[in-house]
C-alpha positions as CSV (number, residue, x, y, z in Angstrom):
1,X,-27.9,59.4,8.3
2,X,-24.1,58.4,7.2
3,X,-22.1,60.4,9.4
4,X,-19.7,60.6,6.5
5,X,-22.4,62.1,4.3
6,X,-23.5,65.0,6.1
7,X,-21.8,68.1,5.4
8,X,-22.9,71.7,8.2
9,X,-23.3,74.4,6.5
10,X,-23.3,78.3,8.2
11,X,-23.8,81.5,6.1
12,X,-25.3,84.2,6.7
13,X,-25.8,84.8,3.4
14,X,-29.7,82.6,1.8
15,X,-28.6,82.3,-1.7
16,X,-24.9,81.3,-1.1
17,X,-26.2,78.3,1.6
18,X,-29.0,77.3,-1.3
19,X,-26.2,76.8,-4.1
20,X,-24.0,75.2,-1.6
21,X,-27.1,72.7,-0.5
22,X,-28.2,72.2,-4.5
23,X,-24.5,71.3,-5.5
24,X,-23.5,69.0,-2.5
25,X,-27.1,66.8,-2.8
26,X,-26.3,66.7,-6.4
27,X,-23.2,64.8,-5.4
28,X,-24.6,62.6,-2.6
29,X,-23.9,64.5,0.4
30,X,-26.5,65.5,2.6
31,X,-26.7,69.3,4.5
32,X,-27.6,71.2,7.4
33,X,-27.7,74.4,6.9
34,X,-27.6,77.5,9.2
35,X,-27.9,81.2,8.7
36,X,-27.7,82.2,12.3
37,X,-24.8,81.4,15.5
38,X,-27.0,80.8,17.5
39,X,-29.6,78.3,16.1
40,X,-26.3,76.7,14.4
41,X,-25.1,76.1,17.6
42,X,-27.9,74.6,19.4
43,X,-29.1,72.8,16.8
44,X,-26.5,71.4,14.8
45,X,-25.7,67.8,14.6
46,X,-21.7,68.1,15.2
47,X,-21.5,64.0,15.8
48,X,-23.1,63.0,12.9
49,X,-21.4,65.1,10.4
50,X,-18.1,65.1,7.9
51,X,-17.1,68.9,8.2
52,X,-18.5,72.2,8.6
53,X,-18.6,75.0,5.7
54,X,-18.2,78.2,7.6
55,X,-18.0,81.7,6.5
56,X,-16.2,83.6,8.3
57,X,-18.0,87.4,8.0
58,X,-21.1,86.7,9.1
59,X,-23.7,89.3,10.1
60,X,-22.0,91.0,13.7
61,X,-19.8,87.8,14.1
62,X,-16.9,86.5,13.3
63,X,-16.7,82.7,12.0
64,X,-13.4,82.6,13.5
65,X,-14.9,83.2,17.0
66,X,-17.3,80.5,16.3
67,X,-14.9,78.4,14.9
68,X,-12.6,78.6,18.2
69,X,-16.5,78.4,20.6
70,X,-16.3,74.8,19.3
71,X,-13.1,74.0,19.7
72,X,-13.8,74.8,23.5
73,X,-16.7,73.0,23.6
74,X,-14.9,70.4,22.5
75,X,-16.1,69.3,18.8
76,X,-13.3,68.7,16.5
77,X,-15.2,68.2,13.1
78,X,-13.1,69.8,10.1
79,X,-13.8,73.3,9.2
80,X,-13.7,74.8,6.1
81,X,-13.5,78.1,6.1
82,X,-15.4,80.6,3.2
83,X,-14.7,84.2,2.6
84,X,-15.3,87.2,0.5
85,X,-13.1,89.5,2.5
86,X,-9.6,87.9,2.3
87,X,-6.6,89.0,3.7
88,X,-2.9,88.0,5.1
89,X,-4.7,88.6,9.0
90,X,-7.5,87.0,8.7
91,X,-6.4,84.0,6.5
92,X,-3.5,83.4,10.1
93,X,-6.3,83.7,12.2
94,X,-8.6,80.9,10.3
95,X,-5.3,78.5,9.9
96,X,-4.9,78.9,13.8
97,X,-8.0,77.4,14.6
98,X,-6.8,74.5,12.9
99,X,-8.9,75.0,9.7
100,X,-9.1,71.8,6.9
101,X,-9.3,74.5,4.3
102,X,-9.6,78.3,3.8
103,X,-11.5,79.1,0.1
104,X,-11.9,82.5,-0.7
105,X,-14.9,83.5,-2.4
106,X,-15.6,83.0,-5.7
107,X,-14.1,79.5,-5.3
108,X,-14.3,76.8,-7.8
109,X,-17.2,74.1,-6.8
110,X,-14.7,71.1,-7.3
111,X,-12.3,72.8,-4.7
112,X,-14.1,72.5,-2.2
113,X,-15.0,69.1,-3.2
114,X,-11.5,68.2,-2.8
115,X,-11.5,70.2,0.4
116,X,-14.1,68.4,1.5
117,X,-12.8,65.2,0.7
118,X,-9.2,66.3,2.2
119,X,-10.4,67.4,5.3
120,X,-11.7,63.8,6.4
121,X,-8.8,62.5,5.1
């Protein structure tokens, strides 16, 4: 697998993770995707991947906690953050952990594209 080509993927929500898996194959990148923490985070192949797409409301957690769990355990992929919910507090607290990006739901598919492609810049 190219390193460069796999993209994480972790929402909670099943058609969200399917669009995002259809529209990133259809432009060469391959997915892991995740609806749950914790088979995300013992299952996920953090080395081998480009970035992570998180969500950051999932169901009783916050993708910001996960976000800074990593960080502690030491991966340092780029993370996207997603989000339906957004506001002034919560969009500080994702650019604190040192997010790539923060898209706010509805986004524009060639946004995060570029987000994509600007985050292993």
């Amino acid at each position: 697998m190219d390193a460069f080509k796999n993209i994480l993927l972790l929402d909670d929500d099943e058609s969200m993770l399917r669009s995002l898996e259809r529209g990133l194959r259809v432009r060469g990148y391959e997915t892991e995707a995740y609806r749950c923490v914790t088979e995300f985070l013992g299952r996920a192949r953090f080395e081998k991947s480009r970035c992570l797409l998180l969500d950051i409301d999932l169901k009783g957690q916050s993708g910001i906690d996960v976000a800074c769990k990593l960080r502690q355990m030491g991966h340092s992929l780029p993370i996207i953050f997603m989000t339906g919910s957004d506001s002034e507090a919560t969009r500080r607290d994702a650019i604190q952990t040192g997010c790539a990006a923060y898209l706010k739901k509805p986004f524009a598919f060639e946004s995060l594209l570029q987000a994509i492609e600007e985050a292993d810049a």
